[in-house]
C-alpha positions in Angstrom: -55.0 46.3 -88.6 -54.7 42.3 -89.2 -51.2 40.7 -89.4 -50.1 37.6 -90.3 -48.0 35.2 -88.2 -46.6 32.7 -89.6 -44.0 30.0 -86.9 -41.7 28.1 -88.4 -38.9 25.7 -86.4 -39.7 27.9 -83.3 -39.1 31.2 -85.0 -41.8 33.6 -85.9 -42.2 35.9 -88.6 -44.8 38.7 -89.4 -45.9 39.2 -93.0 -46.1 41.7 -95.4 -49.3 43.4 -96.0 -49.3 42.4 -98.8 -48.5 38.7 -98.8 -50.2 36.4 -100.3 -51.0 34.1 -97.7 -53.4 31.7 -99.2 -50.2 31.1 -101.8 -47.9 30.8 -99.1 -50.0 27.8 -97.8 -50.2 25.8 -100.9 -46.2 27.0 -101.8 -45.6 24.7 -98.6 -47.9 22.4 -99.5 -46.3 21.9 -102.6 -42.8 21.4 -101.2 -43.9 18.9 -98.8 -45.4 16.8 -101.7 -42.3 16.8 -103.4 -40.6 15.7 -100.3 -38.8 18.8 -99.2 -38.3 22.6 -100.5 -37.4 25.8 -99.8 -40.2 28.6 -99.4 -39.6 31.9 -99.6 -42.0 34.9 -98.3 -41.5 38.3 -97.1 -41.5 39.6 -93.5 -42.2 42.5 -91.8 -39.0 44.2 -90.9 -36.5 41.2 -91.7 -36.8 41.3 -95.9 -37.2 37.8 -97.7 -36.8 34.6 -95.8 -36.5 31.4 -97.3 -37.4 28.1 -95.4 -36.4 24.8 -95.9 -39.9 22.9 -95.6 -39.9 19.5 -94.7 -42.0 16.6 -93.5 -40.9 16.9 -90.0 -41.0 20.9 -89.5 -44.2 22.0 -88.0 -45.8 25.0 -89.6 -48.5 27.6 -88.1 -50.2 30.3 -89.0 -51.7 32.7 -87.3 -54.2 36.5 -87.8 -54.3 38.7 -85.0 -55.6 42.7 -85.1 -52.5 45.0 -84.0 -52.9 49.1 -84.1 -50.8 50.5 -87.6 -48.7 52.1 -84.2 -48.1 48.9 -82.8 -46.8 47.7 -86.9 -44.7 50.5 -87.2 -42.7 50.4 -83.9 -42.1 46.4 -84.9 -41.0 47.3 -88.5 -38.5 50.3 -87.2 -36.8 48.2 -84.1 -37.5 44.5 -84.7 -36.5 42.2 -82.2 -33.5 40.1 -82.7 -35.1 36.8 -83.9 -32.8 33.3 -82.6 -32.8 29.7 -83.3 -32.2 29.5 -79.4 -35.0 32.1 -78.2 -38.5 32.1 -78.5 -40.0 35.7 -78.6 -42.9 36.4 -77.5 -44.5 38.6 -79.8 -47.7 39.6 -78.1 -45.8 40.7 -75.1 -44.2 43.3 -77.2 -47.0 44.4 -79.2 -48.8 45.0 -75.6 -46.4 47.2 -74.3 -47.2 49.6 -76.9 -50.4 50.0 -76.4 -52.1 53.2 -75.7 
């Protein structure tokens, strides 16, 4: 199964399947030609975030292949998420593997 990734200010999210992501990029684009904006999108397991984009605040995307298994452990116990942490999200999708 491919997931998105998208890392914002250190954080990382996981998309919806069905996210637009192609949108999502010129959404962001869009705020930083007007300066500054919040974008909105929906995760996988924390609802819909919004974002404050800005000309300073890197942004990265990311398309990896995961097992559904792998998905719907994340979705039922997602990891706390912190300004202060970095989690490292391929270390806990590997621990699920078969």
């Amino acid at each position: 199964m491919q997931i998105h990734k998208v890392h914002v200010d250190g954080q990382t999210f996981i998309l919806t399947a069905g996210q637009d992501v192609s949108a999502l990029k010129d959404s962001i684009v869009g705020a930083l030609k007007d300066g500054a904006g919040f974008v909105e999108f929906e995760t996988v397991g924390r609802g819909i975030v919004a974002v404050l984009i800005t000309p300073n605040l890197p942004v990265r995307f990311e398309t990896v292949e995961r097992t559904v298994d792998q998905v719907s452990a994340w979705e039922e116990h997602p990891p706390m998420i912190e300004d202060s942490q970095s989690f490292d999200f391929d270390s806990f999708f590997d621990h699920l593997s078969p």
